[in-house]
C-alpha positions in Angstrom: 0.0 0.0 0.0 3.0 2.7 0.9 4.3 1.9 -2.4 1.5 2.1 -4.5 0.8 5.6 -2.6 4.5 6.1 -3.5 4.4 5.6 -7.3 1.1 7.6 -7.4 3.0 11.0 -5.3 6.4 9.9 -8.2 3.9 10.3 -11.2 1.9 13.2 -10.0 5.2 15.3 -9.1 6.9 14.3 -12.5 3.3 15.2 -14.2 3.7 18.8 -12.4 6.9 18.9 -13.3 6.2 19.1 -17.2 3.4 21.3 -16.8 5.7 23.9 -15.0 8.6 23.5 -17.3 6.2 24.2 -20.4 4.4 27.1 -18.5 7.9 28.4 -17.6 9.0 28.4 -21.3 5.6 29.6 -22.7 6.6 32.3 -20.1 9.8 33.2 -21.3 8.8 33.7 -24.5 5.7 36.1 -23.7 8.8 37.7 -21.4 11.0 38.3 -24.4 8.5 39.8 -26.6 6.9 41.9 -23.7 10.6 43.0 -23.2 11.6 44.1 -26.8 8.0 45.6 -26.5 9.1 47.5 -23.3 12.6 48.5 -24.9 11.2 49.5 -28.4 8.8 52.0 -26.5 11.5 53.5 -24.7 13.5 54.0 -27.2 10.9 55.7 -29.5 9.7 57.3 -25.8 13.6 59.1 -25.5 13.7 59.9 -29.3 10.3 61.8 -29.4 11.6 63.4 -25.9 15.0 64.5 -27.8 13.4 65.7 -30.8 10.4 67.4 -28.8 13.5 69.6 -27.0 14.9 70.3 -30.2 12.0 71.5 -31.5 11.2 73.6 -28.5 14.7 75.2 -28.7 14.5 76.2 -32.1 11.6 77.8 -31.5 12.5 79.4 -28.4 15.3 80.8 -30.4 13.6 81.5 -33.8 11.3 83.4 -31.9 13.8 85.5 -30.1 15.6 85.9 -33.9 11.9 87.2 -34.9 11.1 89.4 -32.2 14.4 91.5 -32.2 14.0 91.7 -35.9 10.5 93.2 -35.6 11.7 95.4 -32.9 14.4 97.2 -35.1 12.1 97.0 -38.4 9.6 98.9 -36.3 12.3 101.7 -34.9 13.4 101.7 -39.0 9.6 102.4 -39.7 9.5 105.3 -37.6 13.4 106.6 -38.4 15.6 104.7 -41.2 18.4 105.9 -39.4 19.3 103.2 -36.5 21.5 104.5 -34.2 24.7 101.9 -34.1 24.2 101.7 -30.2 20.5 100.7 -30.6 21.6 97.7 -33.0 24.5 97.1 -30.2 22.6 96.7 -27.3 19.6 94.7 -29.0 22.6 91.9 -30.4 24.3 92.1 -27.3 21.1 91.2 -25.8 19.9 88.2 -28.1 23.7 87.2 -28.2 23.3 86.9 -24.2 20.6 84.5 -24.4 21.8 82.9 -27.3 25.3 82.5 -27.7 24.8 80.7 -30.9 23.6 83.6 -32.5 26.4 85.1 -34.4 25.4 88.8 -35.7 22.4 91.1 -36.7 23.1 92.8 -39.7 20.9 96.2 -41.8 20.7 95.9 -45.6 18.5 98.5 -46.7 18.1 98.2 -50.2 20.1 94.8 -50.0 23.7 96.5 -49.1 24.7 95.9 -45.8 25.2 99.1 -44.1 25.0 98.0 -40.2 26.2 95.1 -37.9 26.4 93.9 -34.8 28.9 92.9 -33.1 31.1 94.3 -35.3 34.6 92.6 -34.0 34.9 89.6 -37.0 32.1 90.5 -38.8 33.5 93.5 -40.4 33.7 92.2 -44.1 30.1 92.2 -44.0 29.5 95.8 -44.2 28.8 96.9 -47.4 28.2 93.4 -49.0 25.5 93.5 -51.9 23.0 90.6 -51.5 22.1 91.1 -55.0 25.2 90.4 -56.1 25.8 87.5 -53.8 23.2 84.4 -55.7 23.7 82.0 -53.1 21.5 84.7 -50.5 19.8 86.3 -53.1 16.9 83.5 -53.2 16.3 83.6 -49.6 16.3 87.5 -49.4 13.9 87.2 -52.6 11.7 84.6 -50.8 10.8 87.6 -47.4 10.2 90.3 -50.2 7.8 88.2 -52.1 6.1 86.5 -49.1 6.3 89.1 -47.1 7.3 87.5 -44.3 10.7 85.9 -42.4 12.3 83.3 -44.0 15.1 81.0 -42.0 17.8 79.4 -44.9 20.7 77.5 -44.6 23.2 76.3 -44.9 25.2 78.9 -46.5 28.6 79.6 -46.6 29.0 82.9 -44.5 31.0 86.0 -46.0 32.7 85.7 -42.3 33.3 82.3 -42.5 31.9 79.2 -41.4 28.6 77.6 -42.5 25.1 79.0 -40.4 21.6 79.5 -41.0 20.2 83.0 -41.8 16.8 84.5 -41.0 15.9 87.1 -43.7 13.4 89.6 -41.6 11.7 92.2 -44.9 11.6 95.2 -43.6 8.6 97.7 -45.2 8.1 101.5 -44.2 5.4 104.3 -45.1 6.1 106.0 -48.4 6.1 109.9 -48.4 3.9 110.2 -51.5 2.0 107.8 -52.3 -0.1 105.5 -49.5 0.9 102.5 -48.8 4.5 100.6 -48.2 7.7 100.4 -49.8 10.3 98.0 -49.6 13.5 99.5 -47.2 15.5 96.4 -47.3 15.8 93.2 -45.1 17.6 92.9 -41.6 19.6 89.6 -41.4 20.4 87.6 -38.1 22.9 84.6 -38.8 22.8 81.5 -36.8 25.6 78.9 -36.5 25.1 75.6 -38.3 25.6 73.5 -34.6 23.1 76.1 -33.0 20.3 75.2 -35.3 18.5 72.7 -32.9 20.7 73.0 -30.2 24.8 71.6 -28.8 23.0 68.7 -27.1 20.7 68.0 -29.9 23.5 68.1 -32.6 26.1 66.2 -30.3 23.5 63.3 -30.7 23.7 63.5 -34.2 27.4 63.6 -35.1 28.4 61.5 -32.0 26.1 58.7 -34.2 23.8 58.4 -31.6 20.6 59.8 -32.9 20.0 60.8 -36.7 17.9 64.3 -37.0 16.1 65.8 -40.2 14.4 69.3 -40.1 12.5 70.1 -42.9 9.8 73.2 -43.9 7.0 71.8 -45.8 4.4 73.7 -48.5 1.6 73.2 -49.4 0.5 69.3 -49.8 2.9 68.2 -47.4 5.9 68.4 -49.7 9.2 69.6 -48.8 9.7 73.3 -49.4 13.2 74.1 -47.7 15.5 70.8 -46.2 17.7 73.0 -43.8 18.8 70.1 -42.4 20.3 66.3 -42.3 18.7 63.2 -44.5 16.0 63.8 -46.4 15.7 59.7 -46.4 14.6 60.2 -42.9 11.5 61.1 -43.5 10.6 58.2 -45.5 11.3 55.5 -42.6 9.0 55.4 -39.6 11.0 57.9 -37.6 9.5 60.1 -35.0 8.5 63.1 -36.6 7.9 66.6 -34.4 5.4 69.3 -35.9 5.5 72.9 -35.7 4.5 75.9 -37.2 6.5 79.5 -36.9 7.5 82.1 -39.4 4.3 81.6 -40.8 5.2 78.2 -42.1 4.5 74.3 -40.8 8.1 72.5 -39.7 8.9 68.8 -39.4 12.0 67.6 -37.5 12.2 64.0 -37.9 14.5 61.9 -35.3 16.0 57.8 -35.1 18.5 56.3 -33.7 21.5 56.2 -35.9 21.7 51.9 -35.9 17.2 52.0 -36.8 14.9 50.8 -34.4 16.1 48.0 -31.9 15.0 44.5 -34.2 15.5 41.8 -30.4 15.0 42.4 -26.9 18.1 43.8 -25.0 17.5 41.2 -22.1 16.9 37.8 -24.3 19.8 36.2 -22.9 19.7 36.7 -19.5 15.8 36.1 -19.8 16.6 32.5 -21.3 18.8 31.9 -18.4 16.6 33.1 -15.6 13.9 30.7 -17.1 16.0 27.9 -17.3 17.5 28.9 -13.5 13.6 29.2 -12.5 12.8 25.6 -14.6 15.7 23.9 -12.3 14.5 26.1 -9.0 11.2 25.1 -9.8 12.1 21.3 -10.2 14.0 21.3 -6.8 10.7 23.1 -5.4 8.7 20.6 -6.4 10.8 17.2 -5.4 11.2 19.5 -2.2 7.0 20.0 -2.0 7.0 16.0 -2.6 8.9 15.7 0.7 7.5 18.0 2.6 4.1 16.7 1.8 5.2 13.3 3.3 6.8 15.2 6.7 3.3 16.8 6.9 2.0 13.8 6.7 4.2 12.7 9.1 3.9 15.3 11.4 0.6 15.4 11.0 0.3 11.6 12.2 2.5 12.6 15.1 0.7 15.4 15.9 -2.6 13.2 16.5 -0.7 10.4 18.5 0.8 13.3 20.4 -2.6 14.6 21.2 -3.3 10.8 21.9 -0.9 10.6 24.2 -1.9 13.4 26.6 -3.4 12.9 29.9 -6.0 15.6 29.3 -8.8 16.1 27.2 -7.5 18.1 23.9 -9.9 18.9 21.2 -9.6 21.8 18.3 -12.7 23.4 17.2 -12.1 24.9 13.1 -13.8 28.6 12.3 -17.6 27.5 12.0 -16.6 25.8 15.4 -17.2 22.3 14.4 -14.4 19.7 16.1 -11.9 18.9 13.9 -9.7 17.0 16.3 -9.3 15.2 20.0 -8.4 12.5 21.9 -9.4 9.7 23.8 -9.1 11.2 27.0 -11.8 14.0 25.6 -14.1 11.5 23.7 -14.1 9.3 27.2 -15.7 12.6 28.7 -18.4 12.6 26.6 -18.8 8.5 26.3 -18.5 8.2 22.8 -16.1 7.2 20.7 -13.5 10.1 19.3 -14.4 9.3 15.7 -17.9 10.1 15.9 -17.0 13.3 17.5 -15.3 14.7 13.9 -17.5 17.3 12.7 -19.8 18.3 15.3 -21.0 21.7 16.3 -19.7 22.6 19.7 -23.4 23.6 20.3 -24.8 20.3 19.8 -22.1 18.3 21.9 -23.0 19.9 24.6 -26.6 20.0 24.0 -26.4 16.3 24.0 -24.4 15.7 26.6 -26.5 18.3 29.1 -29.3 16.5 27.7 -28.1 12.7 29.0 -27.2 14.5 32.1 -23.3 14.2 31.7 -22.8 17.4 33.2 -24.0 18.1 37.2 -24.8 21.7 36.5 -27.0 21.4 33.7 -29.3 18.7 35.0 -32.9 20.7 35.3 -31.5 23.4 33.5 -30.5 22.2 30.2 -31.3 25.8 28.3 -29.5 27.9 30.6 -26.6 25.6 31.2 -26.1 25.4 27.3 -26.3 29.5 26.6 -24.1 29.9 29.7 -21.7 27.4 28.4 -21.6 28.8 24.8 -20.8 32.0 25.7 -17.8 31.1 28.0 -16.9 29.1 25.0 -17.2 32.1 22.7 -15.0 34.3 25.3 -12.8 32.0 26.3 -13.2 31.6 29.6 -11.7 29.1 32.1 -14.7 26.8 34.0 -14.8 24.3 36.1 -17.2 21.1 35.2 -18.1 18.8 37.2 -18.9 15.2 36.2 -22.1 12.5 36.9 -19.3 10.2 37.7 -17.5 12.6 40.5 -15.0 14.0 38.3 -14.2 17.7 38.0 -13.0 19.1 35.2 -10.9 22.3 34.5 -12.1 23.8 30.7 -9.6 26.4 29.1 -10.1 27.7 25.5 -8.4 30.0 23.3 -9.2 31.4 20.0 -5.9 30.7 17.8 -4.9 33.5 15.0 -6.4 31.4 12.0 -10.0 31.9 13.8 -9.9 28.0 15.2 -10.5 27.0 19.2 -8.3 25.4 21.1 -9.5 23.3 24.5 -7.8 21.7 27.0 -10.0 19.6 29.3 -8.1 19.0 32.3 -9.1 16.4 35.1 -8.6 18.5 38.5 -10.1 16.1 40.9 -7.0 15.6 43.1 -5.9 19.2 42.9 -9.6 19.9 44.6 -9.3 16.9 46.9 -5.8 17.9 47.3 -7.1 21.7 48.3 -10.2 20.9 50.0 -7.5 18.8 52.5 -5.4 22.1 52.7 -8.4 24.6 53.5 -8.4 21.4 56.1 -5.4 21.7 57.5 -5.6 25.6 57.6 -9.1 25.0 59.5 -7.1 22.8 61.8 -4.1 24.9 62.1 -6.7 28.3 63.3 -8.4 25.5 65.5 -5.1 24.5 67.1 -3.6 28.2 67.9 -7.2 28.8 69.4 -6.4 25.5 71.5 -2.8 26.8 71.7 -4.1 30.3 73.1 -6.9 28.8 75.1 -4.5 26.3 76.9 -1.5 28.5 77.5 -4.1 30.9 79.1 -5.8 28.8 81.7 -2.2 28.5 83.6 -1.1 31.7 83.4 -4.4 33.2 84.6 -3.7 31.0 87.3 0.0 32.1 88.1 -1.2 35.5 87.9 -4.2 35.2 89.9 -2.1 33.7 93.0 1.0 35.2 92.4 -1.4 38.8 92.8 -3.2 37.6 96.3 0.5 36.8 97.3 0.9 40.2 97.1 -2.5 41.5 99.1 -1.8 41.2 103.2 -5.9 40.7 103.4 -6.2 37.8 101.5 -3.9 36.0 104.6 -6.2 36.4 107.9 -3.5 34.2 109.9 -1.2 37.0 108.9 -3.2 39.7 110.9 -3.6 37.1 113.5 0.3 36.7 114.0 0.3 40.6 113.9 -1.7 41.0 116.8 -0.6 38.4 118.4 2.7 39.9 118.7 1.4 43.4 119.2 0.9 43.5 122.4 3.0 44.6 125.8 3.3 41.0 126.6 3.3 38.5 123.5 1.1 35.3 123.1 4.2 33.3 122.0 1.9 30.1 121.3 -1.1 31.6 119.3 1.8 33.4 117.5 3.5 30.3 116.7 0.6 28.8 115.6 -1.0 31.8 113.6 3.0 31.9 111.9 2.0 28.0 111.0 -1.4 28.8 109.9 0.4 31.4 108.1 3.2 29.7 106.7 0.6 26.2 105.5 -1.7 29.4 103.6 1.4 30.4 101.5 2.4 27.0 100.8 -0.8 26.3 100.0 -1.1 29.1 97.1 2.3 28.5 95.9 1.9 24.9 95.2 -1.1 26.2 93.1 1.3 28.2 91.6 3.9 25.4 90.9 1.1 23.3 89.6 0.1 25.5 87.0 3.4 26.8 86.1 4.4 22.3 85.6 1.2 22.2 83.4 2.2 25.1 81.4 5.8 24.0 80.9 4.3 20.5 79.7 2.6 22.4 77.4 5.5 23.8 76.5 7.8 21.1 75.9 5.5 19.1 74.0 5.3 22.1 71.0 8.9 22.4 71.3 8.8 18.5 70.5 6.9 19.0 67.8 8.7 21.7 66.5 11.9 19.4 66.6 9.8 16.4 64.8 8.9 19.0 62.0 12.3 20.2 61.0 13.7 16.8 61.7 16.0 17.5 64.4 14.9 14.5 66.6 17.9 12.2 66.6 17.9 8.8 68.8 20.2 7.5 70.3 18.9 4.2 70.6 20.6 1.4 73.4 19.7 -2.2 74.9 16.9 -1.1 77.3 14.1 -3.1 79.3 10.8 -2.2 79.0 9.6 -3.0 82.5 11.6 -0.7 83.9 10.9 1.8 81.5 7.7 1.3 82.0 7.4 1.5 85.8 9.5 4.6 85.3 6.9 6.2 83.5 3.8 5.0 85.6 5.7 6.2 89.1 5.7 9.7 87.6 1.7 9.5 86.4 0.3 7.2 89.6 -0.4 10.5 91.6 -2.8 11.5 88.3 -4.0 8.7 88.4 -5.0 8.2 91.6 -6.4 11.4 92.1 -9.3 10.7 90.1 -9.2 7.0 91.5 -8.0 5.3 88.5 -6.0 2.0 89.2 -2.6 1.3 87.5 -1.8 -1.8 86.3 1.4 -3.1 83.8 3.1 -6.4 83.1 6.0 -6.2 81.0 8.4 -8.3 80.0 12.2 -8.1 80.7 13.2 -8.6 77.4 15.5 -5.4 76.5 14.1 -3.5 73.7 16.8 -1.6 70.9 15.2 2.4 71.7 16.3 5.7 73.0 15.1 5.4 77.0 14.3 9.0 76.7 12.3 8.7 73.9 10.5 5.4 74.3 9.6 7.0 78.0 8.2 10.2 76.4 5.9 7.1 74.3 4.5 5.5 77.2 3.9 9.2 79.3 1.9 10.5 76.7 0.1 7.0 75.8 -0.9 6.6 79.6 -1.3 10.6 80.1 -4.3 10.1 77.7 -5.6 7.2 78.9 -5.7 9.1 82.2 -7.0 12.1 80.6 -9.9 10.3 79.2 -10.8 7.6 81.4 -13.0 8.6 84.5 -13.3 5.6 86.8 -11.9 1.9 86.1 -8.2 1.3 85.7 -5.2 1.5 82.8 -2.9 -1.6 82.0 0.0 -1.2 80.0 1.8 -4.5 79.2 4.7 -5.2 76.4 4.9 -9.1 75.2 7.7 -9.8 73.7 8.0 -11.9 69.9 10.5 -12.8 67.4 11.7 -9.5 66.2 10.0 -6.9 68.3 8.4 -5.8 71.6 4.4 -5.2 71.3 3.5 -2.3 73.7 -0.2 -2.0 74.3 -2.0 1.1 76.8 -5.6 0.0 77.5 -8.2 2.1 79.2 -12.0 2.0 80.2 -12.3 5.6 79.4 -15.0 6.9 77.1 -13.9 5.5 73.7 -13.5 7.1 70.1 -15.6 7.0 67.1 -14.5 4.7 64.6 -14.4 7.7 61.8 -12.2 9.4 64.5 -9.9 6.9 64.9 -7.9 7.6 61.7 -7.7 11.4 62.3 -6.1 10.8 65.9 -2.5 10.4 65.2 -2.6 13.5 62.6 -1.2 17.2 64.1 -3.6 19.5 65.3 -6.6 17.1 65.8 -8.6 16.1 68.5 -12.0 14.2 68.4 -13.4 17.8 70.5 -11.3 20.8 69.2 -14.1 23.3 70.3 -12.7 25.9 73.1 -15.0 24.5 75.4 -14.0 20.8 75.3 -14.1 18.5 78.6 -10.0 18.0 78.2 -7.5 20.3 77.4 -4.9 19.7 75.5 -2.8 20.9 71.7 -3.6 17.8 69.9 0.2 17.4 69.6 0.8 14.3 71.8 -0.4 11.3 70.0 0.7 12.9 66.4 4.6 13.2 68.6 4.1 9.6 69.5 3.7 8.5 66.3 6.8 10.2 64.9 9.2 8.9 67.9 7.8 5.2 67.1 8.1 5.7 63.6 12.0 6.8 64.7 12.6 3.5 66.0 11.3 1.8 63.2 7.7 1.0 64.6 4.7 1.2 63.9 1.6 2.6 65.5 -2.3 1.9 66.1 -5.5 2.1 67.8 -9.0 0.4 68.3 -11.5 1.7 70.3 -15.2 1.1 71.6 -16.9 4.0 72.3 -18.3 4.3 75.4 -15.9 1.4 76.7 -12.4 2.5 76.4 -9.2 2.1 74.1 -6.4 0.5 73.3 -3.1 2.1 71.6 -0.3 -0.9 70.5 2.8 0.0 69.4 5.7 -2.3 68.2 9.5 -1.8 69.3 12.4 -3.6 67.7 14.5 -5.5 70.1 17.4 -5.4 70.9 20.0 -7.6 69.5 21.7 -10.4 71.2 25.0 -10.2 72.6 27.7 -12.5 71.5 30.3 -14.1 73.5 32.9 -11.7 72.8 30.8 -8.8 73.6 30.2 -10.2 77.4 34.3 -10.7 77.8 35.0 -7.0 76.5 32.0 -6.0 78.5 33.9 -8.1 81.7 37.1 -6.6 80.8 35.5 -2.7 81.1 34.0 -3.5 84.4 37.4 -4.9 85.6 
């Protein structure tokens, strides 16, 4: 199957490959032609530019040319005689502007009499146009037409070729009305300032080709002033204008014709061949990454698999698109069926077979409520027909899709509920703490203050007055000083009795304190546990008795492997609380030794504990009453201490109870191991 799957991705991918290589060369060839498109038009784009400037510049100057010549024929209208300043300052002026401008010069009646400048043009004055044929047809053409005429070439009588614009110049006979011809005024123009230094550089430099041309009536050629004639024939770019009373044509190509290829076919045919292999690579790379998608893809979902949450991915029109196990098992179905369904009827199905606690009896409301924490994103808590309680946090992804994590926070709750337990019992036991510490010291305080007060102590004002007198009652003194003396005992002993019970108070935090930073460190020796044991009792058979309660042990002699100090500290407060609890009957405390350890057991006829208190016992901070107004006092610390210290010696701990009846606490003891023979002589030799 993987092959077959192979050879079909092989022959698609070569199949695409084809297709792009003839798309790519269909492509190149549309890019050639668009480009010798592209440079053609650029080229006839920068010619019409060039000879549009051209053209603009011979105007600009033609009309300069014109308009000094009409000022000077109007000043000759008025006076023929031109001053030779006014001709000076009028050529000096149009020189100025137009350097290529060589001279102005007066002919009236066709002789030169005036020019300006004069410096190198001075064999013009008194030239004869009539006599000169080569500017005689020129100067004939303004008479007849009335009108300026620009010629050229000519060979100028100062040298050089130029153009010349003949200006006629008419004034006001004296006798008869109307006009008469004066003469013509002449303004010569070099041949490279005809259309300009830039223009003409083109042209000789072989660059561009230019023709300018006047043209007559039916669009034949009446003057050629300048280049090709031929140039008008081809399709070059051709410039209009009309001036001097006449239309002009300046035609302009570049010197080698038209471009005939495109200017980038080379490097066109190599990018396409560079894009054919790129494109190739692309594609045998778009094969592989199509199977690491694929791959990644099938990771992706075994990934998602894999989690210990619920995962599920809602697409834009929020129907599921992907999950897990874990999030299928929430809903009891199977993940498959899942694919494709609105987010709105999941849940409407699930609140509808009651899979959800909060929507059961509210279906409606809980389905609206949970939409819209599904539209905003935010975090819930749901909780389960099976107990479970799950933590729900979506997120709307970039690309418009939702993104849920369905977490399973039923320990975390269990596991805070028990906190917000132990911080209950914690407040419970500094009330306890406060309450205990309190009783004691109100006590100290209270006796310690009537020590102070003479009128608490009759036998005191008895003793007073008995040895006020002029003749002292030694014997009621002596026994008012007893009476006296048995009063302050009396109160002191109260004192010391409340002051012990405080310091027992004491001493069993700081124990506790030491068993919660781990500080408590045995040192553990051969001891026997009836003499720890009657040890322990000697100190508590005054308790005991005083509220009538028989003690009773039987131990065995058998040494036991535990810190004396410790184990002791076990059996005080094992047989403190029996004492504290038990109101009439008796306590037996008995250890029986076995094969590897030393079973301790306190019994009592006291008043019992629940069984569903019995597990709670041994834990800090607990006592079956923690109320402020219990029947026994107490931190709750004692039994939790005990358990710790036997756990020390590597025992274990536990209770059974009836409730009404009594209790029994057993605890187990290693013992101690037995010595060998060697050990008794080196023991023999020390007490030598």
């Amino acid at each position: 199957m993987k092959k077959k799957v192979a050879v079909a991705i092989s022959r698609a991918h070569i199949f695409l490959a084809i297709m792009a290589g003839v798309m790519l060369l269909a492509f190149g060839i549309q890019l050639i032609r668009q480009d010798y498109r592209d440079h053609l038009m650029s080229a006839q784009t920068d010619t019409a530019e060039d000879a549009k400037a051209a053209m603009r510049a011979l105007e600009s100057r033609i009309f300069a040319m014109e308009l000094v010549a009409n000022r000077l024929a109007t000043y000759i209208a008025i006076s023929p005689d031109i001053p030779d300043r006014l001709l000076k300052d009028a050529a000096s002026a149009l020189v100025e502007r137009h350097p290529e401008i060589k001279s102005i010069a007066l002919a009236p009646d066709l002789i030169v009499s005036h020019v300006a400048p004069l410096e190198g043009n001075e064999g013009v004055i008194g030239l004869d146009y009539g006599k000169v044929p080569s500017q005689l047809g020129s100067v004939a053409r303004s008479y007849r037409d009335g009108a300026p005429v620009l010629a050229g070439p000519v060979q100028l009588v100062q040298g050089g070729r130029g153009y010349i614009l003949r200006y006629p110049v008419f004034v006001p006979t004296e006798t008869v009305v109307g006009q008469r011809f004066w003469g013509v005024i002449s303004v010569v123009l070099s041949e490279q300032g005809l259309l300009g230094a830039e223009t003409m550089e083109k042209h000789f430099d072989g660059t561009l080709n230019f023709a300018l041309r006047e043209v007559g009536d039916h669009g034949r050629t009446r003057n050629m002033l300048f280049g090709d004639p031929g140039l008008f024939q081809t399709d070059a770019i051709v410039e209009n204008a009309s001036f001097l009373k006449s239309r002009w044509e300046l035609a302009a190509m570049p010197a080698g014709g038209w471009p005939t290829v495109s200017p980038n076919a080379l490097k066109i045919a190599i990018a396409v061949i560079a894009a054919a292999l790129v494109l190739g690579g692309m594609i045998f790379l778009i094969r592989r990454l199509a199977l690491q998608i694929e791959r990644s893809r099938s990771l992706l979902v075994h990934a998602v698999e894999a989690l210990d949450e619920g995962f599920v991915l809602y697409d834009e029109n929020d129907r599921l698109t992907l999950c897990n196990s874990r999030f299928a098992e929430y809903y009891k179905t199977d993940r498959n069926l899942l694919l494709g369904v609105r987010f709105k009827t999941l849940i409407r199905i699930a609140a509808k077979n009651g899979q959800f606690i909060e929507g059961v009896g509210r279906e409606k409301d809980w389905v609206e409520e949970r939409m819209e924490a599904h539209r905003n994103g935010t975090v819930l808590l749901e909780e389960l027909d099976d107990g479970r309680t799950l933590k729900v946090a979506e997120n709307r992804t970039p690309e418009g899709y939702i993104v849920g994590v369905h977490a399973d926070i039923t320990a975390q709750i269990k596991a805070r509920q028990q906190a917000e337990e132990a911080n209950r019992q914690k407040s419970e036991f500094l009330s306890n703490v406060t309450h205990e510490l309190r009783t004691p010291l109100t006590v100290i305080s209270g006796y310690a203050q009537l020590l102070g007060e003479r009128s608490f102590f009759p036998q005191l004002s008895q003793l007073t007055d008995a040895l006020s007198g002029k003749s002292p009652d030694i014997e009621t003194a002596r026994a008012a000083a007893d009476d006296y003396a048995t009063a302050i005992a009396t109160q002191s002993n109260r004192i010391f009795g409340s002051a012990k019970h405080m310091l027992s108070m004491v001493n069993e935090l700081l124990d506790w304190a030491e068993v919660e930073r781990g500080h408590i460190h045995l040192v553990p020796e051969s001891v026997s546990p009836a003499e720890i044991t009657e040890n322990a009792l000697e100190e508590l058979r005054a308790q005991a008795g005083a509220k009538g309660l028989d003690l009773i042990f039987d131990c065995t002699d058998t040494p036991v492997h535990a810190d004396p100090q410790r184990l002791k500290q076990v059996l005080y407060n094992l047989v403190g609380n029996a004492i504290k609890f038990t109101e009439k009957g008796r306590i037996t405390v008995r250890a029986e030794t076995f094969e590897d350890a030393t079973v301790f057991s306190v019994t009592d006829t006291g008043c019992g504990v629940a069984d569903h208190d019995l597990e709670r016992i041994f834990e800090r901070f607990q006592q079956v009453d923690g109320s402020d107004h219990r029947a026994h006092g107490g931190f709750g610390l004692g039994l939790a201490i005990t358990r710790q210290l036997v756990e020390l010696h590597g025992g274990t701990i536990s209770a059974s109870s009836v409730l009404g009846r009594g209790s029994c606490f057993t605890f187990d003891i290693p013992n101690a191991p037995e010595e060998t023979g060697e050990d008794t002589d080196l023991d023999s030799a020390r007490a030598a």
